[in-house]
C-alpha positions in Angstrom: -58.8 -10.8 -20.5 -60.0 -12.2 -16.9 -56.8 -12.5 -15.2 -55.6 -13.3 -11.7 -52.4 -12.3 -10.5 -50.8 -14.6 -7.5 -48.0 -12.5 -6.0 -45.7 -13.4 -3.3 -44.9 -10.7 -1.2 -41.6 -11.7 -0.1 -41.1 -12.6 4.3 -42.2 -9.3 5.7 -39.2 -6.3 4.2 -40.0 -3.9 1.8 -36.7 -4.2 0.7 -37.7 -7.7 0.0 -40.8 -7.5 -1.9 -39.8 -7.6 -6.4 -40.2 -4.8 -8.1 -43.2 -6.9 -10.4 -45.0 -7.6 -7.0 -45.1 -4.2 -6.1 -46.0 -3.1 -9.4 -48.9 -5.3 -9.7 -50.1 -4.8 -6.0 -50.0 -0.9 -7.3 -52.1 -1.7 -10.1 -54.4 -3.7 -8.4 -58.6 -3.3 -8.1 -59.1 -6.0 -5.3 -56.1 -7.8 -3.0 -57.2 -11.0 -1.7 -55.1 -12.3 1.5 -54.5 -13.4 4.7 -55.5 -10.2 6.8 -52.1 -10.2 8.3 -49.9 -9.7 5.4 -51.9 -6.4 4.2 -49.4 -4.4 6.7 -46.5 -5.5 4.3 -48.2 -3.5 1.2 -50.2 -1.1 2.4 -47.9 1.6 0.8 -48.2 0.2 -2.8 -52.0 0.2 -2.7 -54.6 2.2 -4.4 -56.7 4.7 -2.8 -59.8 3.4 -3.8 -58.9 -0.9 -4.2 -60.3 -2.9 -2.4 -58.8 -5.4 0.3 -60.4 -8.6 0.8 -59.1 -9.8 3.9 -59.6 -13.2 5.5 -58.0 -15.0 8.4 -55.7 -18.5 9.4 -57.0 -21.6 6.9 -59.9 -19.5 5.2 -57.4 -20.6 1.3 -60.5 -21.6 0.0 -62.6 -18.9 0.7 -60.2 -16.7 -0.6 -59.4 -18.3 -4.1 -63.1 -18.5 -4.5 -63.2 -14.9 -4.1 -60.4 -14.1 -6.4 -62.4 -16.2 -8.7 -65.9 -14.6 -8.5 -64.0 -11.4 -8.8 -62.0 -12.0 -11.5 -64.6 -13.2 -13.6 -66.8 -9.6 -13.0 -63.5 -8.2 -15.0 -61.7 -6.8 -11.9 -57.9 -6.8 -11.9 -57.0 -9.2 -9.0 -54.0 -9.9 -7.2 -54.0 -12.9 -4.5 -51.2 -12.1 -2.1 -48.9 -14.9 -0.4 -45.9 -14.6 2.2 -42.4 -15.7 0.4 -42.9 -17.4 -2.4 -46.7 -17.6 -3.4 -45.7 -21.3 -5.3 -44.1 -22.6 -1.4 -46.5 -23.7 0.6 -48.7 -20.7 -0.6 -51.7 -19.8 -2.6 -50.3 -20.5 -6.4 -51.2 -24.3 -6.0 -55.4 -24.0 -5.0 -55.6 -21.3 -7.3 -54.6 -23.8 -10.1 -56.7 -26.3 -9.0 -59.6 -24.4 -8.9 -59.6 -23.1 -12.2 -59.7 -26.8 -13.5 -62.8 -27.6 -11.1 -64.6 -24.2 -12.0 -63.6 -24.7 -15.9 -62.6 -21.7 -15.2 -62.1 -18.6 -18.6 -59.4 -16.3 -16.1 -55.5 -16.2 -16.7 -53.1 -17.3 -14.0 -49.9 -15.5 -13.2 -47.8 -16.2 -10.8 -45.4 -14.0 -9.8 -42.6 -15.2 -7.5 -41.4 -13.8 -4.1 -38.6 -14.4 -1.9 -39.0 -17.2 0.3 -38.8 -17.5 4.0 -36.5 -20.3 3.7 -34.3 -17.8 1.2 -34.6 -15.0 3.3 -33.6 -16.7 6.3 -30.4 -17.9 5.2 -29.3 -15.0 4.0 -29.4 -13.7 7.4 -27.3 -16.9 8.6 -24.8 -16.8 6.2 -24.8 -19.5 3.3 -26.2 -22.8 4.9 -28.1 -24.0 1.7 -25.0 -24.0 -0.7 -25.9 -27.8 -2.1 -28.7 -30.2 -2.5 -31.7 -28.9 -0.4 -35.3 -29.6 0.4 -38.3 -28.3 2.4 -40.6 -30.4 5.0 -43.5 -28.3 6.6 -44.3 -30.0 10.0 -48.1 -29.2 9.8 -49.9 -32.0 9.3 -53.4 -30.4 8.9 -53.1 -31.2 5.1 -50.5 -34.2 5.4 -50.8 -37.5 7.1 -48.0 -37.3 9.7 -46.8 -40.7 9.3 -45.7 -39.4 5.6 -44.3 -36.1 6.7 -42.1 -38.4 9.3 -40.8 -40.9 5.9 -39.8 -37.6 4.2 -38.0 -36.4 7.3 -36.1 -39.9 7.4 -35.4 -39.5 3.9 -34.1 -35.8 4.4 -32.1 -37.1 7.1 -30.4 -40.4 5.1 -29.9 -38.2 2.1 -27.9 -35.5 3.9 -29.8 -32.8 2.7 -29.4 -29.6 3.8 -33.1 -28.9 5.3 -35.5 -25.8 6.0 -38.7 -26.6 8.7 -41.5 -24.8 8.0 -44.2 -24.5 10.2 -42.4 -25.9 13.0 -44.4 -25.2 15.9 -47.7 -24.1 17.0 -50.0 -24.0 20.3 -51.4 -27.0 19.3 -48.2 -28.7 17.6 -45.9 -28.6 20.0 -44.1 -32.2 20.0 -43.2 -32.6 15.9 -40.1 -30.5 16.2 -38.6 -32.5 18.8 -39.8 -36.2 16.8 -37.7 -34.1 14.3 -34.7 -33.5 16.5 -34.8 -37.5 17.4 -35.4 -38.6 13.5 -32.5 -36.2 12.3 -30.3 -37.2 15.8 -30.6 -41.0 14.1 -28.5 -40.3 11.2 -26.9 -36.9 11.7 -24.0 -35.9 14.2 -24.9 -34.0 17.3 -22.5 -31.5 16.4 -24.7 -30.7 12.8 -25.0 -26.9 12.7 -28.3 -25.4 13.0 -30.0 -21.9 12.2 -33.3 -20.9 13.0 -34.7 -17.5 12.7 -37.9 -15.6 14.0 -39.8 -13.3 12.0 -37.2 -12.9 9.2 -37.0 -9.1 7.5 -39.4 -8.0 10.0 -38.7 -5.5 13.0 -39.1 -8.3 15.8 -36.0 -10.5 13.5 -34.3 -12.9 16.0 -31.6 -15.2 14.7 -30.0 -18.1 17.0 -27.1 -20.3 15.6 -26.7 -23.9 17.4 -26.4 -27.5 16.8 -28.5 -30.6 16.2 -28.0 -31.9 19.8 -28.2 -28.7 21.3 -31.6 -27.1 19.8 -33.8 -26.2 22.0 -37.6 -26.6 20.4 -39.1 -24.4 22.8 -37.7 -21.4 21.3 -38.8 -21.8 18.0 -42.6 -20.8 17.6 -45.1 -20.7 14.4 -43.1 -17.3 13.0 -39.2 -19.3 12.6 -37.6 -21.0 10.0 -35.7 -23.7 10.9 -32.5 -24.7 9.0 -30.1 -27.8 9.1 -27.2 -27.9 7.6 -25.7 -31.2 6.2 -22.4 -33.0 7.0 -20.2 -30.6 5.5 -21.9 -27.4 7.3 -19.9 -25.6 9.4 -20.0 -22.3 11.6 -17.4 -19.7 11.1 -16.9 -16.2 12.3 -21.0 -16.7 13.6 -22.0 -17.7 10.1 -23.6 -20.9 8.9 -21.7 -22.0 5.7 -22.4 -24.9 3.6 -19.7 -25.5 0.7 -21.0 -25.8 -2.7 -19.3 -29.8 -3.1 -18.3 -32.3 -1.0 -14.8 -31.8 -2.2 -12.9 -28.8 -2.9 -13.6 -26.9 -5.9 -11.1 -28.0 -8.9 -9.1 -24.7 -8.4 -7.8 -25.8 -5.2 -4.5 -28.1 -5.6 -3.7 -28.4 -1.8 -2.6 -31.5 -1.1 -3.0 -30.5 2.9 -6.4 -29.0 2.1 -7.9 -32.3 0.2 -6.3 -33.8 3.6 -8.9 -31.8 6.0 -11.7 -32.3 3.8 -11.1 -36.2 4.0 -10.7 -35.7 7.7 -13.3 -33.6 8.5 -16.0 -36.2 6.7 -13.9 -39.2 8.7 -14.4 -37.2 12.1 -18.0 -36.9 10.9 -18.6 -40.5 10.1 -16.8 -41.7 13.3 -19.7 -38.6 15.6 -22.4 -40.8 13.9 -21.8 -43.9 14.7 -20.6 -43.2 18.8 -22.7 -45.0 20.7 -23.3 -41.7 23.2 -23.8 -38.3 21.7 -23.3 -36.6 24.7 -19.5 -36.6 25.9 -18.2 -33.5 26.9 -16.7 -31.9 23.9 -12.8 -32.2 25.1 -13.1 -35.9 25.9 -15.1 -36.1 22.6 -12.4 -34.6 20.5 -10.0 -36.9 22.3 -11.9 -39.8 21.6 -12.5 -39.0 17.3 -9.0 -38.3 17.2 -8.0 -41.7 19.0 -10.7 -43.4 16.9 -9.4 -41.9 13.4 -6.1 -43.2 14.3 -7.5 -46.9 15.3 -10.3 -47.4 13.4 -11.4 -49.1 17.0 -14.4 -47.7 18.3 -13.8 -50.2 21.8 -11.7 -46.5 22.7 -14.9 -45.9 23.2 -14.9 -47.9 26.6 -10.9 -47.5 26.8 -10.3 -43.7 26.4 -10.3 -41.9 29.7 -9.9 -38.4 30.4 -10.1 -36.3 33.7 -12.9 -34.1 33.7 -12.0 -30.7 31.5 -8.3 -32.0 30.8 -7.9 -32.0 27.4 -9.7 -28.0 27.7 -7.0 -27.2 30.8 -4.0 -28.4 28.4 -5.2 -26.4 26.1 -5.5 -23.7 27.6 -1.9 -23.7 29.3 -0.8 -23.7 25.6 -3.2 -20.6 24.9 -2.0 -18.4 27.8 1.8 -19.2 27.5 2.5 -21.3 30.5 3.1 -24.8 28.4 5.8 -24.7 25.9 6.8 -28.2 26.1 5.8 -31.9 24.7 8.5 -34.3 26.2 7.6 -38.3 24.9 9.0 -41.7 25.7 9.9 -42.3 22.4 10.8 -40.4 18.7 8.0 -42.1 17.0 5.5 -40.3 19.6 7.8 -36.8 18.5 7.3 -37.8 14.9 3.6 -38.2 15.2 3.0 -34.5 16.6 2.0 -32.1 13.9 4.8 -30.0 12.7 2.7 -27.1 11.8 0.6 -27.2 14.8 4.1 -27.0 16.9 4.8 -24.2 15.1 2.0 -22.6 15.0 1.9 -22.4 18.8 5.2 -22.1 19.3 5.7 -25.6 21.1 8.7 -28.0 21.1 8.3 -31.7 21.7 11.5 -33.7 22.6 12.5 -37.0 23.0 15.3 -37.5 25.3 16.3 -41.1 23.7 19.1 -39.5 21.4 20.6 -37.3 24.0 24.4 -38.4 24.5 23.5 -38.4 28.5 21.9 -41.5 28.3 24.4 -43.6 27.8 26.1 -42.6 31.0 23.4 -42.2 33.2 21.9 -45.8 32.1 26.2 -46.9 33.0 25.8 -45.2 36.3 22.4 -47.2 37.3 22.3 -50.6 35.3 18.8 -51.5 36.5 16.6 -48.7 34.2 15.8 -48.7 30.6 17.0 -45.9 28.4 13.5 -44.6 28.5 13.4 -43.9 32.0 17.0 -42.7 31.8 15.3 -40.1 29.1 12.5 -39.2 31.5 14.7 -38.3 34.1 16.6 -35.8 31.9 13.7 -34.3 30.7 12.4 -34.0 34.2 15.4 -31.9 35.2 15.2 -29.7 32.2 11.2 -29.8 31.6 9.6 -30.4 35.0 6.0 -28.9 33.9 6.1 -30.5 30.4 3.0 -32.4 28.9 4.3 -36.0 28.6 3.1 -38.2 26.5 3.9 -42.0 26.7 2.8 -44.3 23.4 5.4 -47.4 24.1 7.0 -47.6 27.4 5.3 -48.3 31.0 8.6 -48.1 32.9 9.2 -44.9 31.2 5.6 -43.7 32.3 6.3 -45.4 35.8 9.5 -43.4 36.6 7.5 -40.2 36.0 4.9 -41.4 38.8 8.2 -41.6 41.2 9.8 -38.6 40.2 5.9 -37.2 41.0 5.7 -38.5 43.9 9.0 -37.3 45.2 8.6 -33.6 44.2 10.9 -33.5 40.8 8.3 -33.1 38.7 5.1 -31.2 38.1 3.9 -32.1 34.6 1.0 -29.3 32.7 -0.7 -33.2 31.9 -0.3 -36.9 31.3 -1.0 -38.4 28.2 -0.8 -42.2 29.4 -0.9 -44.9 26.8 2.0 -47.3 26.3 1.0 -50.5 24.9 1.9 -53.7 25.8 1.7 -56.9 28.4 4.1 -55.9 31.1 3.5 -53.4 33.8 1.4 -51.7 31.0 -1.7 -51.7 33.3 0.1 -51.0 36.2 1.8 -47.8 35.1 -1.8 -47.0 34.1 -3.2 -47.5 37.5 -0.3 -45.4 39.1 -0.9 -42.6 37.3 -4.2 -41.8 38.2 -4.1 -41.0 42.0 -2.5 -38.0 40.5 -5.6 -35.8 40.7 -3.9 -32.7 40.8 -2.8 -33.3 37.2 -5.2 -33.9 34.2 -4.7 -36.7 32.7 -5.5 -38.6 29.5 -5.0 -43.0 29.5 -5.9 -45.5 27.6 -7.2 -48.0 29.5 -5.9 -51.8 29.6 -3.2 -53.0 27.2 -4.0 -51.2 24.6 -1.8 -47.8 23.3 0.9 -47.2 21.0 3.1 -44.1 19.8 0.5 -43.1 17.3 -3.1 -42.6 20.1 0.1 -40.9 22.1 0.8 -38.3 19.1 -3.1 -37.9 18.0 -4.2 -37.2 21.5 -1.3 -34.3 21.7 -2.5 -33.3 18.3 -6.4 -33.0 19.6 -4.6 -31.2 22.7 -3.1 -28.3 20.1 -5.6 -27.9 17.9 -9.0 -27.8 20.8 -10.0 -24.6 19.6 -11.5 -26.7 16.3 -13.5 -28.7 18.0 -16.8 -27.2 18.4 -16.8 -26.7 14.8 -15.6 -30.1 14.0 -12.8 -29.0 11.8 -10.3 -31.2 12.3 -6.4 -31.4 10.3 -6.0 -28.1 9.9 -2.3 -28.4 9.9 -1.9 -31.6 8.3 
């Protein structure tokens, strides 16, 4: 029987290539390929077969070949990188048995794919729905290889690039970037690896917003994850569902996923992609809480300051949260206190207040609190979600030397003096500082933007509520 055997030889490893590939590659007369892949199997070869090498876009050439040579009764095996079936030979040597009418078996024999091999090396990004765009367009009309990337894009699949880049294609990644930037968050993971299972293997884990197309060239595969990738311990993990898995009866666990895929929605539809990442977390927090995207416009931050608060938490130095009111308290995750070993207090309840407010009839109970807490907690993080005067006496006691706070969380809400107190706080420059601009504010942006404080070390990852 005239037969010819397509083979893909896997991405470039030995330890890559099937044991049925290398059998038939041993038991081959003639191999017919792309001159370069003959270094991946010269060990499995024949003495005496003969190698029929051709070079770059000669796939015609060479099936005709396998044909002609097939037909004299010679036991053929057409070679292909990965999978001979992706983007290989298996397809034009199919055709061209119809055209030639042609009395020679086809066998296909499958390899592992570039795509396969490559995220393998990055972890687990292609855990759901996937598909594969090639950005040559020497056989595809770009204007259709750009509707498929639109569609890859809307339909949150999980995406390999082939054929990325090339001397002469060198803009079609970045149209990618933009196409994918229009419907994906900046913060999408992305993989991309260089000459995967070879010796010269490079891998480089980033984002969407941060990929670089100039260091990806014709030998990388390029993947991007969907909205519920995520990098962890330098791996690129994609989870099977969009939900949990039905063995998982966490009530706080369901919680994240919910808020991870709100956080997500909220990155897509900014109207900037390129905050710094503090401010950024700030600012999905504050919109989760709202469902107001004008905090777009209304949340300020100093430069770095959610990053510096942090960071006094990390090293030891902050160990206090003082707020105006109990409802800003209540607000603060529990479990991230604990986990960091925080306290937040609310001097409202203290017994003291009563007779320091007797002893000076002209403040509020909240500034009476402030005081306290100023004497006990000088270098506290305050937070303010309800009162300006409460926020105001903690610019005096500032200004006269009582108090040096680790940071300012600044939004009480209101119409009274709740600009002002605003205004007063920022010539403070010393301290970092978060406001809401204008009249807008409340107890709960006060409590979310403590809770995007305490848990900054989730944000590059984009996995927020881990201690709902």
């Amino acid at each position: 029987m005239k037969k010819i055997i397509i083979a893909g030889i896997g991405p470039g490893s030995a330890a890559d290539i099937t044991p049925a590939v290398t059998e038939a590659v041993r038991e081959a007369q003639v191999v017919v390929g792309y001159k370069y892949y003959f270094q991946f199997i010269s060990d499995y070869l024949q003495a005496d077969c003969e190698c029929i090498d051709t070079g770059m876009k000669h796939e015609q050439q060479r099936a005709e070949q396998a044909f002609a040579l097939a037909e004299e009764g010679r036991t053929v095996v057409v070679i292909s990188s990965g999978d001979a079936g992706i983007y290989g030979m298996a397809p034009l040597v199919y055709e061209m048995k119809m055209q030639r009418h042609a009395d020679v078996e086809i066998v296909v024999l499958p390899g592992i794919s570039a795509f396969q091999k490559a995220a393998s090396l990055l972890g687990a990004p292609i855990g759901h729905d996937l598909c594969i765009i090639s950005l040559s367009d020497l056989m595809t009309p770009w204007e259709r290889i750009e509707r498929r990337i639109k569609a890859a894009a809307i339909g949150d699949f999980v995406t390999a690039v082939y054929n990325p880049k090339s001397q002469g294609r060198y803009w079609q990644l970045y149209r990618l970037q933009e196409l994918f930037l229009q419907e994906r968050s900046a913060s999408t993971p992305v993989g991309f690896v260089r000459q995967a299972g070879r010796p010269e293997q490079q891998l480089t884990l980033t984002t969407l917003g941060r990929l670089n197309p100039e260091e990806v060239d014709m030998f990388t595969v390029v993947l991007i994850g969907n909205s519920q990738t995520y990098i962890a311990e330098g791996k690129m993990i994609t989870p099977r569902g969009y939900q949990l898995s039905n063995d998982t009866t966490s009530k706080e666990a369901v919680g994240q996923q919910i808020m991870m895929e709100s956080f997500r929605t909220i990155d897509s539809e900014l109207h900037r992609q390129d905050y710094p990442l503090d401010h950024k977390w700030a600012l999905l927090h504050a919109i989760h809480t709202t469902a107001d995207f004008e905090m777009e416009q209304l949340l300020y931050s100093d430069e770095h300051a959610v990053e510096t608060i942090y960071n006094k938490v990390k090293d030891g130095t902050l160990k206090t949260i003082v707020t105006d009111v109990t409802m800003v308290t209540s607000g603060i995750r529990k479990a991230a206190l604990t986990r960091l070993g925080i306290e937040a207090k609310c001097y409202l309840s203290d017994p003291r207040i009563a007779e320091m407010t007797a002893q000076h009839p002209g403040i509020t109970r909240t500034q009476a609190g402030i005081r306290l807490a100023v004497e006990e907690h000088p270098d506290a993080l305050f937070a303010f979600g309800n009162a300006p005067t409460a926020l105001m006496e903690l610019c005096e006691l500032i200004r006269k030397g009582k108090a040096q706070p680790s940071g300012i969380i600044a939004a009480p809400v209101g119409f009274v003096h709740v600009k002002e107190s605003k205004h007063m706080v920022k010539p403070f420059r010393n301290i970092p500082k978060l406001i809401v601009e204008g009249r807008k504010g409340g107890s709960n942006l006060a409590a979310t933007l403590c809770n995007a404080i305490l848990t900054f070390d989730d944000a590059e990852q984009l996995r927020p509520g881990r201690d709902l």
